[in-house]
N, C-alpha and C positions, 0 to 999 in steps of 0.2 A: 416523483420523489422516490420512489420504491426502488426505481433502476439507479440513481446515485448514493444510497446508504453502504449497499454494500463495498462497492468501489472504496468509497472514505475511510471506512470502516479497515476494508484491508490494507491503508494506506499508513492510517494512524498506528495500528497494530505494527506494522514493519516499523514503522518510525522508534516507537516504543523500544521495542526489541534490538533496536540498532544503539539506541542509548543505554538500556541496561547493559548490557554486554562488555564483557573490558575488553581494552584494545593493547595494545604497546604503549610503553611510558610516552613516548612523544606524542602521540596521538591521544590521550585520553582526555581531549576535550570533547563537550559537547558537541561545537561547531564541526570539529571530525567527524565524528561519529554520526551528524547528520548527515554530512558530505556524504561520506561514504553510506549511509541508510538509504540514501535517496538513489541510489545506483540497483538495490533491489526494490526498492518502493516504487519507484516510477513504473518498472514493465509488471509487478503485482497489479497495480492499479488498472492497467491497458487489460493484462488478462482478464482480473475479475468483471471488469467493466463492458468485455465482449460479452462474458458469459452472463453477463444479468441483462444484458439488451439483449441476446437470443431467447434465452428463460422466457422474459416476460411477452419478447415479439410474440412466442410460439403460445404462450396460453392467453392472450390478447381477445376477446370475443370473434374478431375481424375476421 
């Protein structure tokens, strides 16, 4: 469970931030601003998500 909070965590965060943010009068729907959120949130998520499975591989008892 420890190795998928952060991942989410960084997910919802960019999500967040992609909604507050203003865009251009035609764009400033929600729906857009997901669209376009999820184009940084997707490889955020793949990064933090490498780096909390190395984190936790490497302090692992094992």
């Amino acid at each position: 469970m420890k190795k998928v909070v952060p991942p989410l965590l960084a997910y919802l965060i960019v999500c967040i931030v992609a909604i507050i943010l203003p865009a251009s009068e035609g764009y400033n729907t929600v729906a857009w601003k997901l669209l376009v959120g999820q184009i940084y949130a997707v490889p955020i998520l793949i990064i933090v998500a490498l780096i909390s499975f190395y984190v936790n591989r490497k302090t692992s008892p094992n």
